[in-house]
PyMOL commands that place a pseudoatom at each C-alpha (Angstrom):
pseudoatom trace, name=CA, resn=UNK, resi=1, chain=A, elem=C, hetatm=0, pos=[10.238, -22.791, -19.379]
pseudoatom trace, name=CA, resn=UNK, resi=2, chain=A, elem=C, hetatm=0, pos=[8.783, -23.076, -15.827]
pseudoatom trace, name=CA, resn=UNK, resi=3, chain=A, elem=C, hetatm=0, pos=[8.902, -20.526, -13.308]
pseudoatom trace, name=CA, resn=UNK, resi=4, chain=A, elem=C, hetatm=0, pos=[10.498, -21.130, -10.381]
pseudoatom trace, name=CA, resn=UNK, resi=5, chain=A, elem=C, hetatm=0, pos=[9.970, -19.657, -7.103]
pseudoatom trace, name=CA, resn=UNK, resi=6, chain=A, elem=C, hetatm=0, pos=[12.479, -17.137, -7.370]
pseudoatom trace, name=CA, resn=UNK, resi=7, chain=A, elem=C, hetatm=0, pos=[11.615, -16.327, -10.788]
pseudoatom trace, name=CA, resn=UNK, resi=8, chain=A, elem=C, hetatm=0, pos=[8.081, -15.482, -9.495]
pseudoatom trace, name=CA, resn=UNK, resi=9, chain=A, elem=C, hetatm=0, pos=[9.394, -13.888, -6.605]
pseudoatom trace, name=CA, resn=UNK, resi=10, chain=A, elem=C, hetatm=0, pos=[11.384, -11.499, -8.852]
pseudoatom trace, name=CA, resn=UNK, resi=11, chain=A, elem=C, hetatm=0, pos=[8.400, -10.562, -11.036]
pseudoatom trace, name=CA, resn=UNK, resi=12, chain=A, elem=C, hetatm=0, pos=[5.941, -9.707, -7.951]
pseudoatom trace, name=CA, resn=UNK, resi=13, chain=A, elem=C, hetatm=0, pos=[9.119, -7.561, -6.554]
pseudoatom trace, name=CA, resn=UNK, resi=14, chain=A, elem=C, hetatm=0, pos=[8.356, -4.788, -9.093]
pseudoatom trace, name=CA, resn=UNK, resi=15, chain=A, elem=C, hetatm=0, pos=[4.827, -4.798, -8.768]
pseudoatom trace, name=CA, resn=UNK, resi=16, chain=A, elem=C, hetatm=0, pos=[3.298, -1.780, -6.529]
pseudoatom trace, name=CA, resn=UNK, resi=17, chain=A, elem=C, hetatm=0, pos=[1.614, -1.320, -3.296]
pseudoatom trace, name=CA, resn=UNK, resi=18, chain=A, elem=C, hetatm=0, pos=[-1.338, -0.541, -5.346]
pseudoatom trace, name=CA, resn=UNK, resi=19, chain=A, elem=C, hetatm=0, pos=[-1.081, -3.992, -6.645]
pseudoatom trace, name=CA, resn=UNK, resi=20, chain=A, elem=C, hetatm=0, pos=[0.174, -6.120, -3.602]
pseudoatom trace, name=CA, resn=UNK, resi=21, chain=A, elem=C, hetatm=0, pos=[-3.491, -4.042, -2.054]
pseudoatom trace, name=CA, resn=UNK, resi=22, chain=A, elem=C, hetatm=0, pos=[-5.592, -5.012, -5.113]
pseudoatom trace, name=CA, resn=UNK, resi=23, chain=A, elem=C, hetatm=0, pos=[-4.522, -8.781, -5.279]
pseudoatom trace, name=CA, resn=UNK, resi=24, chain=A, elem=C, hetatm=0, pos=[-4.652, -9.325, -1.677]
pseudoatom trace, name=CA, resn=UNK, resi=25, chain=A, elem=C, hetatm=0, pos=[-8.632, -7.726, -1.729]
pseudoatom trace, name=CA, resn=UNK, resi=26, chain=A, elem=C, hetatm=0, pos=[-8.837, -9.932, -4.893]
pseudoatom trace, name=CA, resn=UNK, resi=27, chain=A, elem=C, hetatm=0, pos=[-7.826, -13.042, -2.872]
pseudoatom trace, name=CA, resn=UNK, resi=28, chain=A, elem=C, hetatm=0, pos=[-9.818, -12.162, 0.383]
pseudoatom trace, name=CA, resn=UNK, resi=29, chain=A, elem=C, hetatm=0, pos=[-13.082, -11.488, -1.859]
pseudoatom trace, name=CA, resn=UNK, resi=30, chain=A, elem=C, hetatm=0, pos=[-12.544, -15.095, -3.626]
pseudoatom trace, name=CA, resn=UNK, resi=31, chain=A, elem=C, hetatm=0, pos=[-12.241, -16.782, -0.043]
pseudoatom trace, name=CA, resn=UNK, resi=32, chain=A, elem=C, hetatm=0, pos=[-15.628, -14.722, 1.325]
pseudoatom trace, name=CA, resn=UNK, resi=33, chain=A, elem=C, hetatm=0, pos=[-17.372, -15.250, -1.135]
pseudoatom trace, name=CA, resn=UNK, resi=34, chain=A, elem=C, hetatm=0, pos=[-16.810, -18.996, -0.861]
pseudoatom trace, name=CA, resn=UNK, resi=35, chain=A, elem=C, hetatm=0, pos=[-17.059, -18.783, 2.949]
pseudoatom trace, name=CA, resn=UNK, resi=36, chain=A, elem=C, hetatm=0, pos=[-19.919, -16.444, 3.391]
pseudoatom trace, name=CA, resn=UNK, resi=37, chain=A, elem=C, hetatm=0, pos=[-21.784, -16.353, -0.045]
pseudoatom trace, name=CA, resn=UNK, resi=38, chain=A, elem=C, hetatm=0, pos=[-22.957, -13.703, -2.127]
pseudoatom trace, name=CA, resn=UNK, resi=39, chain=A, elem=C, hetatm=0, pos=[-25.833, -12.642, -0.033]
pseudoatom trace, name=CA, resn=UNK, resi=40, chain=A, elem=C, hetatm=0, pos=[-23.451, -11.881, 2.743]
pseudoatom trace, name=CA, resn=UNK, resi=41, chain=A, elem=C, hetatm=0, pos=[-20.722, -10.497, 0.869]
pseudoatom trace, name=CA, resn=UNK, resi=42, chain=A, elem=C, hetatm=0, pos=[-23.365, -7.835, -0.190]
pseudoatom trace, name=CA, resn=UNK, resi=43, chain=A, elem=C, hetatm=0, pos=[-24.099, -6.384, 3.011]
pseudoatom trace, name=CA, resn=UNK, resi=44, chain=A, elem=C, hetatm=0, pos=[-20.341, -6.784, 3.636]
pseudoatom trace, name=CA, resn=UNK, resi=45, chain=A, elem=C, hetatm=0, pos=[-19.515, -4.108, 0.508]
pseudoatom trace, name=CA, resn=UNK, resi=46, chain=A, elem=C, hetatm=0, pos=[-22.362, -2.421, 1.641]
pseudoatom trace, name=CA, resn=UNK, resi=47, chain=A, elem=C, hetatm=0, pos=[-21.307, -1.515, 4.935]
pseudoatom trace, name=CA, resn=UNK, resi=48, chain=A, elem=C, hetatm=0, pos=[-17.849, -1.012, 3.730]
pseudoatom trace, name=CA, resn=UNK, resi=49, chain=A, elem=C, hetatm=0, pos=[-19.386, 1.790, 1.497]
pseudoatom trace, name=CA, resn=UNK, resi=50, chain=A, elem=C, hetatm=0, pos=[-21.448, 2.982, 3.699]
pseudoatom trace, name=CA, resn=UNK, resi=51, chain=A, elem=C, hetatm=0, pos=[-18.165, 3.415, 6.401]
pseudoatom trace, name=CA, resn=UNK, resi=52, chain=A, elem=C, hetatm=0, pos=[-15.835, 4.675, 3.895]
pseudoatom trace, name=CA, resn=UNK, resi=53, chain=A, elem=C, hetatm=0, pos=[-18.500, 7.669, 2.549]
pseudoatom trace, name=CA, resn=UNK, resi=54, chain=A, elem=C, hetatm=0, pos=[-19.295, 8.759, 6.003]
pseudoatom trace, name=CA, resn=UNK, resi=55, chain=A, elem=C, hetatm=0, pos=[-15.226, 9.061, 6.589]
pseudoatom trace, name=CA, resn=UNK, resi=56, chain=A, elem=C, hetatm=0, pos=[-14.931, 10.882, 3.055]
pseudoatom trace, name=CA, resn=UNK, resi=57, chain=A, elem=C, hetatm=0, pos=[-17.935, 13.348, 3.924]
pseudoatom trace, name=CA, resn=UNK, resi=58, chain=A, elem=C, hetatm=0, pos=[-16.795, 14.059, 7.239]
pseudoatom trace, name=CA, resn=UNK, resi=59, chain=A, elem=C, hetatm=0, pos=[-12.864, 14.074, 6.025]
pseudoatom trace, name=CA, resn=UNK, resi=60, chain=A, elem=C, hetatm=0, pos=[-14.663, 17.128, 3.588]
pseudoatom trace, name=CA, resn=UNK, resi=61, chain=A, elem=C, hetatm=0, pos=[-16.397, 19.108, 6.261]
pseudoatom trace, name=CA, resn=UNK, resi=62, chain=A, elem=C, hetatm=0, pos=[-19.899, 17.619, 4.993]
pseudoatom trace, name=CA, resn=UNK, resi=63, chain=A, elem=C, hetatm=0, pos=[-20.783, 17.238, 8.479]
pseudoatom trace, name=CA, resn=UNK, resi=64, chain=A, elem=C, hetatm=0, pos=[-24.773, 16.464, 7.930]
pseudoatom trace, name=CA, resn=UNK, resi=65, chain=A, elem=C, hetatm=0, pos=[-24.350, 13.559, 5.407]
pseudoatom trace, name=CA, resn=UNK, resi=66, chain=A, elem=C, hetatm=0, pos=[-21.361, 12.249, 7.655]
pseudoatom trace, name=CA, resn=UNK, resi=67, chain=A, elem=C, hetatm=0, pos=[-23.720, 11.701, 10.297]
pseudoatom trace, name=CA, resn=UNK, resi=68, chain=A, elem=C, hetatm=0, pos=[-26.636, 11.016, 8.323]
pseudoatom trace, name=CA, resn=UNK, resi=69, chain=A, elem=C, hetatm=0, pos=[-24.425, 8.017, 6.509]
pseudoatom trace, name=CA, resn=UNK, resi=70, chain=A, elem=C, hetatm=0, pos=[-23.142, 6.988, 10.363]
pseudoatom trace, name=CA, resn=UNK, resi=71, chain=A, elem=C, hetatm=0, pos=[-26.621, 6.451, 11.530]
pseudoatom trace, name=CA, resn=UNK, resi=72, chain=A, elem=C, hetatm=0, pos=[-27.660, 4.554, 8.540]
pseudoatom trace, name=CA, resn=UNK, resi=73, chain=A, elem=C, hetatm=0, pos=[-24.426, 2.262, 9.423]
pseudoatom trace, name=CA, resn=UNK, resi=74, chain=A, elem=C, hetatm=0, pos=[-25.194, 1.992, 12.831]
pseudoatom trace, name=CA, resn=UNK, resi=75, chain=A, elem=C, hetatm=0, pos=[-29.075, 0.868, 12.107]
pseudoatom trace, name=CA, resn=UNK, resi=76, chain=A, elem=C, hetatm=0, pos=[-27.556, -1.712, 9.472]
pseudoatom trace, name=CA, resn=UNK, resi=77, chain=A, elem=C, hetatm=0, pos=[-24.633, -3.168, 11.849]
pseudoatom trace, name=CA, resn=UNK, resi=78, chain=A, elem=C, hetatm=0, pos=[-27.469, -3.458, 14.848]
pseudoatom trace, name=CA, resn=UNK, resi=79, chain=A, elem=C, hetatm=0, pos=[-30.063, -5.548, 12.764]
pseudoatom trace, name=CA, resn=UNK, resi=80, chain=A, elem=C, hetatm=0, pos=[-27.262, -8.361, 12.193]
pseudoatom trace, name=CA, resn=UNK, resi=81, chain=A, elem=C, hetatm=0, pos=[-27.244, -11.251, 14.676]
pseudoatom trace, name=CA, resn=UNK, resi=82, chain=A, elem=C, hetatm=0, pos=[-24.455, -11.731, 16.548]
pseudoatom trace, name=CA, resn=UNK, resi=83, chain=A, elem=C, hetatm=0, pos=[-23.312, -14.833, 13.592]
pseudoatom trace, name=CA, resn=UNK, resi=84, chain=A, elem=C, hetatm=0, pos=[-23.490, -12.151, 11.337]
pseudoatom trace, name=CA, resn=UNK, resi=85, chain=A, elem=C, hetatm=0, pos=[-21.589, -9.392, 12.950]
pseudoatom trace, name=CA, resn=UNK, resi=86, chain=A, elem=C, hetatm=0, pos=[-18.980, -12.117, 13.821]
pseudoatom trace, name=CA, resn=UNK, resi=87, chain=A, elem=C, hetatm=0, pos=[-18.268, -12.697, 10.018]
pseudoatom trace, name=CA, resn=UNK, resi=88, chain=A, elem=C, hetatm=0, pos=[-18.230, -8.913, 9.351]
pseudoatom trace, name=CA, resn=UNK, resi=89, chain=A, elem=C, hetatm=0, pos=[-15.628, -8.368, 12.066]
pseudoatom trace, name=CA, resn=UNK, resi=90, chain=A, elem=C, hetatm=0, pos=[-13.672, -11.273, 10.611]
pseudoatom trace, name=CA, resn=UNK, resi=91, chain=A, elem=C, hetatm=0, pos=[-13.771, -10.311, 7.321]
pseudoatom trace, name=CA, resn=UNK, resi=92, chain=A, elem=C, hetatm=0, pos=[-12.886, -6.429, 8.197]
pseudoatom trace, name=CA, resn=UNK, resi=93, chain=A, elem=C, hetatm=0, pos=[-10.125, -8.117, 10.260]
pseudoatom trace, name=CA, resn=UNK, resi=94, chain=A, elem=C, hetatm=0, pos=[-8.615, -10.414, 7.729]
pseudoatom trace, name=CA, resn=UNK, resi=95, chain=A, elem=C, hetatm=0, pos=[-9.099, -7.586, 5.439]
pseudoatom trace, name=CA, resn=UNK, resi=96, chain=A, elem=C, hetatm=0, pos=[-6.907, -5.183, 7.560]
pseudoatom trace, name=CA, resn=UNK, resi=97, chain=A, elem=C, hetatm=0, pos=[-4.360, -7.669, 8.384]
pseudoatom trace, name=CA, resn=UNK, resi=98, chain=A, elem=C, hetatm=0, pos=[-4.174, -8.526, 5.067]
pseudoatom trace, name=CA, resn=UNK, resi=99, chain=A, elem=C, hetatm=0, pos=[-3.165, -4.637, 3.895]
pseudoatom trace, name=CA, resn=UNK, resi=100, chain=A, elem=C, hetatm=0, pos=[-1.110, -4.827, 7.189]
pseudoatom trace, name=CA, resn=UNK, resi=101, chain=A, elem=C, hetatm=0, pos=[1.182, -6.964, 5.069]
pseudoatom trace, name=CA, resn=UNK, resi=102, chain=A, elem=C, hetatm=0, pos=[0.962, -5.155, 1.876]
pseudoatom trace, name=CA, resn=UNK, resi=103, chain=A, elem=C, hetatm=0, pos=[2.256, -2.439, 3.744]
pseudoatom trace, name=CA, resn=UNK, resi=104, chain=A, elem=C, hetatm=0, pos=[4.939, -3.969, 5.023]
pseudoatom trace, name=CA, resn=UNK, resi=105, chain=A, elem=C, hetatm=0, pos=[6.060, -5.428, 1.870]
pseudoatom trace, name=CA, resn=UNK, resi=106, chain=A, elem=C, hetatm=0, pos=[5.718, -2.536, 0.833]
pseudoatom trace, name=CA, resn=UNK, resi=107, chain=A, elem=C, hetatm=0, pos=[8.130, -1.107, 2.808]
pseudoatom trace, name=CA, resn=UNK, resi=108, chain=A, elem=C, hetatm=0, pos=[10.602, -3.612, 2.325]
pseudoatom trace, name=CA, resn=UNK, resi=109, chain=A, elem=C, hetatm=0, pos=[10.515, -3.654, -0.911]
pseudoatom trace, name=CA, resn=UNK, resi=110, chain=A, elem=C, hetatm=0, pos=[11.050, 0.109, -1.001]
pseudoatom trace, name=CA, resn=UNK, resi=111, chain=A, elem=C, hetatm=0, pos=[14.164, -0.269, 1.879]
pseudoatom trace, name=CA, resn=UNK, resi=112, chain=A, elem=C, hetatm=0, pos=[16.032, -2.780, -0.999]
pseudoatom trace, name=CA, resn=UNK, resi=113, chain=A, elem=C, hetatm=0, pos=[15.913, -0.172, -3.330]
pseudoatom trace, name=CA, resn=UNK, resi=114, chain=A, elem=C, hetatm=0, pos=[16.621, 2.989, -1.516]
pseudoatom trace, name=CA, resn=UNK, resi=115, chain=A, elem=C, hetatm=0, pos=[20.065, 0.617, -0.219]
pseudoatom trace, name=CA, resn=UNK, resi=116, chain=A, elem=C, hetatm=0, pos=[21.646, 0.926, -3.339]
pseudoatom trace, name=CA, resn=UNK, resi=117, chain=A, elem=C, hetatm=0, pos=[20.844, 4.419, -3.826]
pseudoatom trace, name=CA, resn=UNK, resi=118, chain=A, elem=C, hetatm=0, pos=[22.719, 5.584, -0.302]
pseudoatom trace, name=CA, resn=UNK, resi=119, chain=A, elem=C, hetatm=0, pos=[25.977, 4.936, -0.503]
pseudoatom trace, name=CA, resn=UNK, resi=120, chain=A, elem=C, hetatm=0, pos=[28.536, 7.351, 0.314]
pseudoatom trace, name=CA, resn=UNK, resi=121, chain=A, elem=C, hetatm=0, pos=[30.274, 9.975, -1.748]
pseudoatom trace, name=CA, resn=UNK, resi=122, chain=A, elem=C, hetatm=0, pos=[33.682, 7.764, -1.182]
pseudoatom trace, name=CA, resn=UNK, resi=123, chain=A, elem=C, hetatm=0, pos=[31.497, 4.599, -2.312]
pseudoatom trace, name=CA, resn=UNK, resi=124, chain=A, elem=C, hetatm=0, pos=[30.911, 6.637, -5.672]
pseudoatom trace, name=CA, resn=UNK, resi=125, chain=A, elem=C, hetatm=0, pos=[33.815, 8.228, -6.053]
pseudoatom trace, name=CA, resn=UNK, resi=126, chain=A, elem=C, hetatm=0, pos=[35.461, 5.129, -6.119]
pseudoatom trace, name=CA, resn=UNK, resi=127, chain=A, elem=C, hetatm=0, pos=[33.045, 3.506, -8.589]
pseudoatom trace, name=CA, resn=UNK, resi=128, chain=A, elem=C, hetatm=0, pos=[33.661, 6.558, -10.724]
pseudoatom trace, name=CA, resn=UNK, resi=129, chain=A, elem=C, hetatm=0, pos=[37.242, 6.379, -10.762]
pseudoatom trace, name=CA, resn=UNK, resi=130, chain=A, elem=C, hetatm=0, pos=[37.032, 2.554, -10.977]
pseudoatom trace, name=CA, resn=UNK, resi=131, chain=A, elem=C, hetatm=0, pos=[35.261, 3.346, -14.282]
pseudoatom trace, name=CA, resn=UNK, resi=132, chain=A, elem=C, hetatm=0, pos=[37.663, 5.652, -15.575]
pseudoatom trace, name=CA, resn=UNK, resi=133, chain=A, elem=C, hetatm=0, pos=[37.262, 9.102, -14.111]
pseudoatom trace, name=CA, resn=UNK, resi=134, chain=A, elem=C, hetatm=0, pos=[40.908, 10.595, -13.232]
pseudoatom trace, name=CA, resn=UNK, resi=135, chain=A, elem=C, hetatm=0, pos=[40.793, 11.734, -9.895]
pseudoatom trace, name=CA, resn=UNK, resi=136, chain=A, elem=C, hetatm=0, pos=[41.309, 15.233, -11.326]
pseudoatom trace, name=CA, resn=UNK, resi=137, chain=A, elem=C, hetatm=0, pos=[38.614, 15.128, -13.549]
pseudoatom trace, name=CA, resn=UNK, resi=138, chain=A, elem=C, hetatm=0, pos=[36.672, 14.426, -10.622]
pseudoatom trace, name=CA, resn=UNK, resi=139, chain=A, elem=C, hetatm=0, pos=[37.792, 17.299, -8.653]
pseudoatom trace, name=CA, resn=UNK, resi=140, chain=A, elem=C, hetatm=0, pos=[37.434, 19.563, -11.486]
pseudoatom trace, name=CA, resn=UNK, resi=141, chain=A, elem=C, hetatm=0, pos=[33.728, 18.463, -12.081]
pseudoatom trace, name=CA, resn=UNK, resi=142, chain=A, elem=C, hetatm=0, pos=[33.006, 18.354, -8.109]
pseudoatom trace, name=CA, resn=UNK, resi=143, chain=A, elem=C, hetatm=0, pos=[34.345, 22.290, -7.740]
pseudoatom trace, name=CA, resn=UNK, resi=144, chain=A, elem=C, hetatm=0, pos=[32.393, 23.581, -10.936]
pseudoatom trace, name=CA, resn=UNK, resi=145, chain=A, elem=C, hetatm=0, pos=[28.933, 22.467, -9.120]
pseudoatom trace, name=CA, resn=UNK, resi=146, chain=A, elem=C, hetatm=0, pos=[26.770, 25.318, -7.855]
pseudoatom trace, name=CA, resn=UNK, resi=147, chain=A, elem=C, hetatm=0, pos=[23.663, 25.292, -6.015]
pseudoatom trace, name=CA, resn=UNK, resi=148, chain=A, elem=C, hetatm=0, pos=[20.514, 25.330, -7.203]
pseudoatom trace, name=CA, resn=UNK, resi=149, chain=A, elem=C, hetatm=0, pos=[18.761, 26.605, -4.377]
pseudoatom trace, name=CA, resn=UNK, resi=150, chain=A, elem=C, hetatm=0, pos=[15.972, 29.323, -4.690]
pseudoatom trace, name=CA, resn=UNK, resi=151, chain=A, elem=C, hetatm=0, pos=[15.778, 32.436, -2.570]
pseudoatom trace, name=CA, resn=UNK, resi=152, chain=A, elem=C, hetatm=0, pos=[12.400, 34.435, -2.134]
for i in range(1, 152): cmd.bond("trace and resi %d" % i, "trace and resi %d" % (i + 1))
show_as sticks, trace
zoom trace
C-alpha cells in the first residue's frame, strides 16, 4: 500500500513537539553540513554549547563560570571573518525559525485536540442521552456529585 499525503499527514499529527524539534534539527544539520561542511559545522555546535552552558550556569546562579563561558564565546565569535559569522548567524537563524514552526505546529496541533474536549455541558448531555442515559438518570447522577476540593 502507498502512503498518501494524508495518510502521512495523519501519522506526523501524533508525533510530539519533542519530535517535530528533533526532526527539524535533524533536517537543518543534514542541509549544513552539506552547505558548510564538517569543519564548520564544528565550531557551529561548539558555539552553540558554549552559549547554551553559559545560559544554564548563569540560569543556576553559577555566576563565575557564566561569565567565564561568555568570554570564551565572545573570543571564539570575534576570531571568525565576517564569511564565517555570516553562516553562523544563518544557521542560528534558520535554526530558530525552524523551531518557530515546530512551535506553532505545535500549538495547532494541540488547539484540534483540546476542540473536542470543550464542548458544553448541553453538547454532552445530549450525547449522553443520545446514547441512552434517561434524562433522570442524568439528573440523579449530576445531584449525587460532590466536590473534591481540599481545604487547609
Amino acid at each position: 500500500m502507498t502512503d498518501t499525503t494524508d495518510d502521512i499527514a495523519e501519522e506526523i499529527s501524533f508525533q510530539s513537539f519533542e519530535d517535530d524539534f528533533k526532526l527539524l534539527g535533524n533536517l537543518l544539520n543534514n542541509v549544513l553540513q552539506r552547505e558548510v561542511g564538517a569543519q564548520f559545522m564544528a565550531k557551529i555546535e561548539r558555539i552553540r554549547l558554549l552559549a547554551l552552558s553559559a545560559s544554564n550556569m548563569r540560569l543556576s546562579g553559577i555566576e563565575n563560570m557564566a561569565a567565564l563561558l561568555e568570554k570564551q564565546l565572545a573570543s571564539e565569535i570575534s576570531e571568525m571573518t565576517l564569511e564565517e559569522a555570516l553562516k553562523l548567524a544563518r544557521a542560528f537563524s534558520h535554526y530558530l525559525t525552524l523551531m518557530g514552526i515546530a512551535e506553532t505546529y505545535h500549538r495547532v496541533r494541540k488547539g484540534r485536540s483540546v476542540t473536542h474536549l470543550s464542548k458544553s455541558c448541553d453538547d454532552i448531555f445530549s450525547q449522553l442521552i443520545q446514547g441512552g442515559v434517561t434524562p433522570n438518570d442524568l439528573y440523579d447522577t449530576v445531584c449525587k456529585q460532590r466536590s473534591q476540593t481540599n481545604v487547609g
